[in-house]
Structures are given as structure tokens and as C-alpha cells.
C-alpha positions as CSV (number, residue, x, y, z in Angstrom):
1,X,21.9,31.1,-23.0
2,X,23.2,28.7,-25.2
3,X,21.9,26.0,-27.5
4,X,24.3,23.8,-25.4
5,X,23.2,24.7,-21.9
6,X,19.4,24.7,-22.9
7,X,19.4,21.0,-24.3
8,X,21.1,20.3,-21.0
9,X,18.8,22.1,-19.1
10,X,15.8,19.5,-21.0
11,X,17.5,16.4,-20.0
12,X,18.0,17.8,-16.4
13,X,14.4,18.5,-15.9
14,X,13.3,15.5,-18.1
15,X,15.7,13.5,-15.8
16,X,13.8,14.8,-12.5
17,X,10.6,14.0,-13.8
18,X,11.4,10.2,-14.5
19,X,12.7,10.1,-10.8
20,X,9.5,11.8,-9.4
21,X,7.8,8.7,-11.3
22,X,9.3,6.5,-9.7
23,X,9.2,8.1,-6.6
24,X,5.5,7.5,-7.1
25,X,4.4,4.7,-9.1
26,X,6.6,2.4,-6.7
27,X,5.4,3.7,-3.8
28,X,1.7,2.8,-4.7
29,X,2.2,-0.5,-6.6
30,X,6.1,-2.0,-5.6
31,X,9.1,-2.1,-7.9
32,X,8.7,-5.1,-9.9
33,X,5.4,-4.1,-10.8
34,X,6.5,-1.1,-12.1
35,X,7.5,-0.8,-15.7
36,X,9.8,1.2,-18.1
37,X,6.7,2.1,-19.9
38,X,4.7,3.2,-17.0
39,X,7.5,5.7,-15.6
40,X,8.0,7.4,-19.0
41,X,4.1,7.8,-19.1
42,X,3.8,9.0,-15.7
43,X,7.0,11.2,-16.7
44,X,5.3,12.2,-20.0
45,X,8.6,11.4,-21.8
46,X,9.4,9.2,-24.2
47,X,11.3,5.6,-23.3
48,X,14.3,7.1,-26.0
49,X,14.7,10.3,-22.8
50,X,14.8,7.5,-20.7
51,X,17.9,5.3,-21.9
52,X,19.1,8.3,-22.9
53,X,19.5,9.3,-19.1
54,X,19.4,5.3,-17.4
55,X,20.6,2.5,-18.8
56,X,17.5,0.3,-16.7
57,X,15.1,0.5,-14.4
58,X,17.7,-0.7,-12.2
59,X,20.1,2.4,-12.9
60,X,16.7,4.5,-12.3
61,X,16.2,2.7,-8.9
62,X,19.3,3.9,-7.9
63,X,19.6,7.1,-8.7
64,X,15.9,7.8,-7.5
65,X,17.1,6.4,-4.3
66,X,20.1,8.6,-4.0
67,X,17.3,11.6,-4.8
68,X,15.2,10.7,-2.1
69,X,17.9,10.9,0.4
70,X,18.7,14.6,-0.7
71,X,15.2,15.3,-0.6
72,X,14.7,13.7,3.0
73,X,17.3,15.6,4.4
74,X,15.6,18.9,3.3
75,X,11.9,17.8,4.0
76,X,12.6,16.2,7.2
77,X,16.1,17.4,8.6
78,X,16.2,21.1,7.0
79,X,12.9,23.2,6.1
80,X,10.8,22.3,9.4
81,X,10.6,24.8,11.7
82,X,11.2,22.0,14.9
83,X,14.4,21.6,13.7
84,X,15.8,24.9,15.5
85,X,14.4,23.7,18.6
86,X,17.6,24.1,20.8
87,X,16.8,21.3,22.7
88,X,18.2,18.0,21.2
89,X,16.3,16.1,23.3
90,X,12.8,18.2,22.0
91,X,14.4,18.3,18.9
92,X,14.3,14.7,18.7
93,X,10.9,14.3,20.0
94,X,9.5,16.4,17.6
95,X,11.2,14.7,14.7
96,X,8.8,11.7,15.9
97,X,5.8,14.1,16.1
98,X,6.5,14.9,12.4
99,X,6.7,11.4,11.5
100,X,3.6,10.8,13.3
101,X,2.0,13.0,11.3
102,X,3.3,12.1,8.0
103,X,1.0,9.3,8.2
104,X,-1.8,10.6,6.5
105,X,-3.9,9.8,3.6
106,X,-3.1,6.7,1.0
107,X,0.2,4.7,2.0
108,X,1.8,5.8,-1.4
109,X,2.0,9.5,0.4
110,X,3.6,8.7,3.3
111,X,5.5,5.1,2.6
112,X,9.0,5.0,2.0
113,X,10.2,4.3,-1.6
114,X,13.6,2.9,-0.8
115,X,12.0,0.5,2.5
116,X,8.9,-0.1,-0.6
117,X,12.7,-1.2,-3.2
118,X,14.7,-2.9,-0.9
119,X,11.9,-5.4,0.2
120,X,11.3,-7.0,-3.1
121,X,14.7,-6.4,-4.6
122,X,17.2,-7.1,-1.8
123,X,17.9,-11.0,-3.0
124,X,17.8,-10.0,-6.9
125,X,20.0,-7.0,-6.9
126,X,23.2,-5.9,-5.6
127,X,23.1,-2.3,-6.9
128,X,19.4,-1.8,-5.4
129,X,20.0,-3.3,-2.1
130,X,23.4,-0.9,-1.7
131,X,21.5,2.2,-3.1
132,X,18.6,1.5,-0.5
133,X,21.2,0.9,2.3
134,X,22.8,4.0,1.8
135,X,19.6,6.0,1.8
136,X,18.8,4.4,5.0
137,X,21.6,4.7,6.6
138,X,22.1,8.5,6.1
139,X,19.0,8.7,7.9
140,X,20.0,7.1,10.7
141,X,23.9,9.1,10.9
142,X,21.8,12.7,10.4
143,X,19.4,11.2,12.8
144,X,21.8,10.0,15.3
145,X,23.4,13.3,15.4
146,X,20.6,14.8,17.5
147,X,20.4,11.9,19.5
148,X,24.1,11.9,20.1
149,X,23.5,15.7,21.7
150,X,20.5,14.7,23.7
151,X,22.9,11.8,25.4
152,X,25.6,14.4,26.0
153,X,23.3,16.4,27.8
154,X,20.8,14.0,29.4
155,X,22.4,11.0,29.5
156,X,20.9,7.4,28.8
157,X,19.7,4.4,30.4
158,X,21.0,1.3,29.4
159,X,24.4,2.2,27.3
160,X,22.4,2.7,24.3
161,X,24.1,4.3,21.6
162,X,23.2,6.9,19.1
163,X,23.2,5.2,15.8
164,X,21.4,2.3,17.4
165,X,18.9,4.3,18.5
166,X,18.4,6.1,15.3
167,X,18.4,2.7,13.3
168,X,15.5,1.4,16.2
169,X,13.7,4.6,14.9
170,X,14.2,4.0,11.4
171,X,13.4,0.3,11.6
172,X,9.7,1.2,13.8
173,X,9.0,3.8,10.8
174,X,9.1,1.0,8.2
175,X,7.6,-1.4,10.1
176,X,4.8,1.2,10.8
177,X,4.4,1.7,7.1
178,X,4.1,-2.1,6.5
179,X,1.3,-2.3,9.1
180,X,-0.6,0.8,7.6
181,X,0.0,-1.2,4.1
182,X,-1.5,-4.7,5.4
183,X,-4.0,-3.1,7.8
184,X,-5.4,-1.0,4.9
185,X,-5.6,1.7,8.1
186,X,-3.5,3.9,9.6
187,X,-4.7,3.6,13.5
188,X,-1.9,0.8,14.6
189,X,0.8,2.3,12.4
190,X,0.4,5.6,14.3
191,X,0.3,4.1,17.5
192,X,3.6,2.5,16.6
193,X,5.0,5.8,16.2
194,X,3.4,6.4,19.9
195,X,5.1,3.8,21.5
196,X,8.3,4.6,20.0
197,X,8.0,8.2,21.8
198,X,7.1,6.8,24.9
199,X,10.0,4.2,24.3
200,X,12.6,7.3,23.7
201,X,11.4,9.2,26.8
202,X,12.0,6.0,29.0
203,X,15.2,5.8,27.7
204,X,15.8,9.6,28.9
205,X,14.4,8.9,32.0
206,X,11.4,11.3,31.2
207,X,8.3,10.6,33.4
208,X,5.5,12.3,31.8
209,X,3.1,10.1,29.9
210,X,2.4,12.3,27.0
């Protein structure tokens, strides 16, 4: 291998690692708290590897936003084994099961990092709240896909449409993660996540109570 191709392998890597930071040190303490200096130590690289790679924390916020959509749609939509259910309609329900259990253990493990971004940075800037919308939403199209082939072949009360659906899902989620935050508890954040399955099986006019 090259010279060339090695020193781009470095920044690559060195690159991840500054986005895995703030992956984490937002999640546990917010955005604005966050420093430069803090995500090169978490990062163990020096703040010259980090404007060599983002020209601010605000570039970072972005591009750690459009990395945690690519690594949603793998850890949530791709590499879980509920996801070959043929059944869209069990499908979908056990996408809520997943998120149910995903609420485990300190808020920073479970808590979004773009919903964590957007709250505090949604009046101050542009480029954040966009980045943070566009994560969002390509959880909601992905999601709605599934719920669009549970419609087709169950039907739904109400006229209620895939995307809005998938948005109601995505908007219980973050308010769930809120509630875990001010609660300092997880017990009415998961029940949240309850309702909302008992809300989605109403919708498909399931009657069991589970």
C-alpha cells in the first residue's frame, strides 16, 4: 500500500473516532456543553486532526448526524434478525419491541444524539437543525415503508397514512427519551413505548391486549 493511501487511511479512522465522540459526549451532557477540546480528548487526537477534518464543531455536528443515520439504518433497519419477519405488520411491531428494549441503562446509551442536537440548537443554527431533520426524517421514510405494507395488507382505521404514522412513532421515541432524561428513570419512558404498541394495534384493528 502506499504512503498516499495509508495517510488517508489515518485521517479516515481519526475522522470516525471524532464522530464516535460526539456521538457520545453529546449524548450524556448536550451539544453546547460539549467542546472542541473535549471531543479531541475523548477522540485521543489532537485539535490540529480535528480542523484538519471540520472546520467547527458545527461542521462536526453535521457530519456526525449524517453518520448516525447510516448507522441507524444498520443497527435498527438491517442486522436484526426481526427484520425478515414476513409479516409487515409483525415486522413493525417488533421494531417497537426493539425500541422498547433499547431503553436500558444510563440515557446517554439509549438517547438519540440528533433529537439530544436539534433541541438546543434548532433556533441558533441552520446547518444543525437541517442535518438533524434529515436524520429524522430518513427514519420515518425507512420506517414508513413497513407500515405502508402492513396498510396494504391489513388496512387502517381512520385514513391514517404511513409517514404520519412513522413520524407519531418517531416523535413518542423522543418524547420517551426526554421523560427517561427528566424522570432520572426509565419506568414511564418504557411505558410510553407500551402505549404506542397498543396505539398501533388499534389502529390495525388488533384485539389482543398484549
Amino acid at each position: 500500500m502506499s504512503a498516499n493511501r495509508l495517510s488517508s487511511a489515518k485521517r479516515i479512522t481519526a475522522r470516525e473516532k471524532l464522530i464516535d465522540a460526539a456521538h457520545l459526549l453529546v449524548r450524556r451532557q448536550g451539544y453546547c456543553a460539549t467542546s472542541v477540546d473535549e471531543i479531541c480528548a475523548a477522540a485521543g487526537v489532537t485539535k490540529g486532526a480535528f480542523f484538519h477534518h471540520f472546520a467547527s464543531k458545527e461542521a462536526l455536528g453535521a457530519a456526525a448526524a449524517e453518520q448516525w443515520t447510516a448507522r441507524a439504518e444498520e443497527l435498527i433497519f438491517t442486522l436484526p434478525p426481526w427484520v425478515r419477519i414476513e409479516d409487515p405488520l409483525e415486522r413493525l411491531l417488533a421494531h417497537i419491541d426493539f425500541r422498547l428494549f433499547m431503553i436500558d441503562g444510563a440515557p446517554e446509551d439509549f438517547t438519540c444524539f440528533v433529537g439530544t442536537m436539534v433541541q438546543e440548537s434548532f433556533a441558533s443554527s441552520e446547518v444543525l437543525r437541517s442535518a438533524s431533520d434529515a436524520s429524522i426524517s430518513a427514519y420515518c421514510e425507512r420506517l414508513a415503508v413497513d407500515i405502508e405494507a402492513a396498510i396494504a395488507l391489513y388496512g387502517i382505521r381512520d385514513g391514517v397514512s404511513a409517514i404520519s404514522l412513522a413520524y407519531h412513532v418517531q416523535a413518542v421515541l423522543q418524547g420517551a427519551f426526554i421523560i427517561a432524561k427528566a424522570r432520572n428513570a426509565l419506568k414511564e419512558a418504557r411505558e410510553s413505548v407500551l402505549h404506542l404498541k397498543r396505539y398501533i394495534k388499534m389502529l390495525f384493528n388488533r384485539v389482543d391486549t398484549q
